[in-house]
C-alpha positions in Angstrom: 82.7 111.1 80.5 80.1 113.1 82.3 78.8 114.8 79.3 76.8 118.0 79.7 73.7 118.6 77.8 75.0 121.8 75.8 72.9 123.2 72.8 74.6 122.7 69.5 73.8 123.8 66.3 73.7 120.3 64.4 76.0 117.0 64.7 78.9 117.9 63.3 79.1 120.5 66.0 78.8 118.1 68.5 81.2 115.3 67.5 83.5 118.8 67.0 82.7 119.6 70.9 83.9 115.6 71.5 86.6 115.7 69.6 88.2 118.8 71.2 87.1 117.8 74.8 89.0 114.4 74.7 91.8 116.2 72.8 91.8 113.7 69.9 93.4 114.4 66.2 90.9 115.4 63.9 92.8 112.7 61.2 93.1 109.8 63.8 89.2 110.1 65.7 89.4 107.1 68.2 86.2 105.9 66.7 85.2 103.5 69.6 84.8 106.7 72.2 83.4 109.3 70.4 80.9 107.0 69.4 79.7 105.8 73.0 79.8 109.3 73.8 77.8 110.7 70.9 75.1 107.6 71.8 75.2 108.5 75.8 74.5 112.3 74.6 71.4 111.2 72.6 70.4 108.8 75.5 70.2 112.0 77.7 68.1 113.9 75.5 65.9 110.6 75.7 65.7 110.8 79.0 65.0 114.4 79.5 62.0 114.1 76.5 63.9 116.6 74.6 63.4 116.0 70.7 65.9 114.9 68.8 66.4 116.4 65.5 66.5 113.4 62.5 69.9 114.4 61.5 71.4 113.8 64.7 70.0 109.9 64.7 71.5 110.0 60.9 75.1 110.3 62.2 74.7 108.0 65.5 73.6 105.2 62.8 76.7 106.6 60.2 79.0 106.5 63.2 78.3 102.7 64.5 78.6 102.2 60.6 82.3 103.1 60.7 82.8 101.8 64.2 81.6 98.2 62.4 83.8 98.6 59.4 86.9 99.8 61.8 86.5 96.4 63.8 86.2 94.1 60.5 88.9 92.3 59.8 91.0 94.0 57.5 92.5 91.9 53.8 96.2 91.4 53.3 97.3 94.3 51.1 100.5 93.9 48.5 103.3 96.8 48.7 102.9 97.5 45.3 98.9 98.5 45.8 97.3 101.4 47.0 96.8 102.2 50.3 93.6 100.7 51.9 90.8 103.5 52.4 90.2 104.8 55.8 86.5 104.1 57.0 86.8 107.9 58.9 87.7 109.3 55.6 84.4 111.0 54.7 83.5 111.9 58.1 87.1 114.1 58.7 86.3 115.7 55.1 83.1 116.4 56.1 84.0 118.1 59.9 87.1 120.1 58.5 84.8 121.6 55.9 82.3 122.8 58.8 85.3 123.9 61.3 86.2 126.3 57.9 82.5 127.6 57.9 82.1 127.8 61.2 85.3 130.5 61.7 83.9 132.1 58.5 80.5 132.5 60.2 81.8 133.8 63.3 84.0 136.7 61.2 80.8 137.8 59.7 78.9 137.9 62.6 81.3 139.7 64.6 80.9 142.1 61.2 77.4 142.4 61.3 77.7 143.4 64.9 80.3 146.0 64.2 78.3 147.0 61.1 75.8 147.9 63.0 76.9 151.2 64.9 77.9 152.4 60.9 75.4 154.9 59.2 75.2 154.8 55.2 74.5 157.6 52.9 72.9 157.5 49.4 75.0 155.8 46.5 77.1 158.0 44.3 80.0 158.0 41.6 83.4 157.3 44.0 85.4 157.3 40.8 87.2 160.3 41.4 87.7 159.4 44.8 89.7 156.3 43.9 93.4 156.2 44.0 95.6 153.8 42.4 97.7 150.9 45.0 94.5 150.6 47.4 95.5 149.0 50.3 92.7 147.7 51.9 93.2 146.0 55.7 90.7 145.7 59.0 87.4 144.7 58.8 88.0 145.0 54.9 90.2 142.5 54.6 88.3 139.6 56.1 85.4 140.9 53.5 87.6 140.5 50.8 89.2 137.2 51.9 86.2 135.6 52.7 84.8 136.7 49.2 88.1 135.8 47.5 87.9 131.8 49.2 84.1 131.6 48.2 85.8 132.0 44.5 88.6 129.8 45.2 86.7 126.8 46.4 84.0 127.1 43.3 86.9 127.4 40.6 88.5 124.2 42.4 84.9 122.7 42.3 85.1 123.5 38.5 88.3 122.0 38.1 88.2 119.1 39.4 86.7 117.4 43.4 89.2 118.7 46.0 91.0 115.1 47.2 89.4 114.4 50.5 92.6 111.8 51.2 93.0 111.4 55.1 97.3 111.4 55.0 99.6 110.6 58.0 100.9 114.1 58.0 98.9 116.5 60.0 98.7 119.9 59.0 97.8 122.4 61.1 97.0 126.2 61.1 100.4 127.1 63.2 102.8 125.2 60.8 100.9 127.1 57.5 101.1 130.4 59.1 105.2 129.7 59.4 105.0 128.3 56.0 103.0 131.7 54.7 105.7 133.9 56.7 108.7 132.4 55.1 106.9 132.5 51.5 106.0 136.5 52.4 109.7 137.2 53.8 111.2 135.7 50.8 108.9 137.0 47.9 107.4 140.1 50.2 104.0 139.9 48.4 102.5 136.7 46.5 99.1 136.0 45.1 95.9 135.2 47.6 95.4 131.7 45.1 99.4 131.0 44.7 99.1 129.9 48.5 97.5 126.6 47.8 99.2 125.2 45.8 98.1 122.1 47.4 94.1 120.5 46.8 93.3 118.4 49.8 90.3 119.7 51.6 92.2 119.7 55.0 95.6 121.9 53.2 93.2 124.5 52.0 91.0 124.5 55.1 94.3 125.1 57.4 95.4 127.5 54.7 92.6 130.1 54.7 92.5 130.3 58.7 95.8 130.4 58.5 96.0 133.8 56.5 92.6 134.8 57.8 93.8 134.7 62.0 97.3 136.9 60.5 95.2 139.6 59.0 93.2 140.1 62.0 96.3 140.1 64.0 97.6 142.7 61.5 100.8 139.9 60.5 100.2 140.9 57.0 98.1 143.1 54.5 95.6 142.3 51.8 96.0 144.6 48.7 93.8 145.3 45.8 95.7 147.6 43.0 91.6 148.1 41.7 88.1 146.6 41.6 87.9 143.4 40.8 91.7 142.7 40.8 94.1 140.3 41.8 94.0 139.8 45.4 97.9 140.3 46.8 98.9 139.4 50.6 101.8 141.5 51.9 104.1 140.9 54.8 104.2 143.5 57.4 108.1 144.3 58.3 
């Protein structure tokens, strides 16, 4: 693979760009490649005297870890116990979590940018401007869902680690937007936390960008009845 030398913002983002250039799952990485072409990428900087950031020689060395343990030899294992651990496990935990920052961090900047043109006025009492059934959607929205999976994820993080299990079932963005439209034409609203009712990393991951590409497409509202409230998503008819 003729691999050009793009800026990116750290490692993960890089094995992210490999990943999605050969078209791979992000649950079955064909170790062997992406590693060769991770190495020939840092072999280029090399040659061009660009400095390479530590992090990035961390990973090549975690990588040809995991290529190692993927080409050991692997034990007879009985039926009756538990399934073998994948050596790729972390490092799929570890890239879906920065896929879900990354679209978070893109919504804000796009924010930012918008935010920017908007002129603000002193602070006063809005009290008796504030009517009951607020519905709040547009750039509002993604605020409040953004805020409302920042909570999520540190009252999971109380409860207990999210399970960071790499399964054979993929689950995608497009299949949990069909499951979310079914849930929202059957019950018309539901709770923002009732819609993951699942705890892998990856499940809540597709989850959030799941509801977060239908609000911005307008596919359903995000309601607050008052501050500080249960959040409530709403199909639109």
């Amino acid at each position: 693979m003729d691999l050009k030398l793009e800026v990116f913002e750290g490692p993960l983002d890089l094995l992210l760009h490999l990943i999605k250039e050969n078209k791979m799952d992000i649950f079955d990485i064909e170790i062997e490649s992406i590693t060769r072409q991770y190495l020939d990428y840092i072999h280029k900087m090399k040659e061009q005297n660009l400095d390479i950031a530590s992090s990035y020689l961390v990973m090549a060395s975690e990588l040809t870890l995991i290529k190692a343990r993927m080409l050991l030899p692997r034990p007879k294992v009985d039926e009756e116990e538990s399934e073998e651990e994948d050596p790729r496990e972390e490092l799929v935990a570890r890239l879906l979590e920065y896929q879900a920052y990354k679209e978070i961090t893109k919504t804000l900047k796009e924010n930012e940018s918008k935010r920017q043109e908007i002129h603000t006025k002193l602070p006063e009492n809005i009290n008796n401007y504030i009517e009951e059934n607020t519905v709040i959607t547009g750039e509002g929205s993604i605020d409040l869902l953004v805020d409302a999976f920042r909570k999520f994820l540190v009252r999971k993080s109380e409860e207990k680690p999210l399970s960071t299990k790499v399964t054979m079932k993929e689950i995608t963005v497009s299949s949990r937007k069909l499951e979310i439209k079914s849930i929202l034409k059957k019950e018309k609203k539901v709770s923002f936390f009732k819609l993951f009712p699942v705890s892998t990393k990856e499940y809540i991951v597709a989850t959030f960008l799941a509801i977060l590409d239908m609000a911005r497409n307008k596919e359903l509202l995000i309601k607050q009845e008052e501050l500080f409230s249960d959040i409530i998503v709403e199909g639109v008819s």
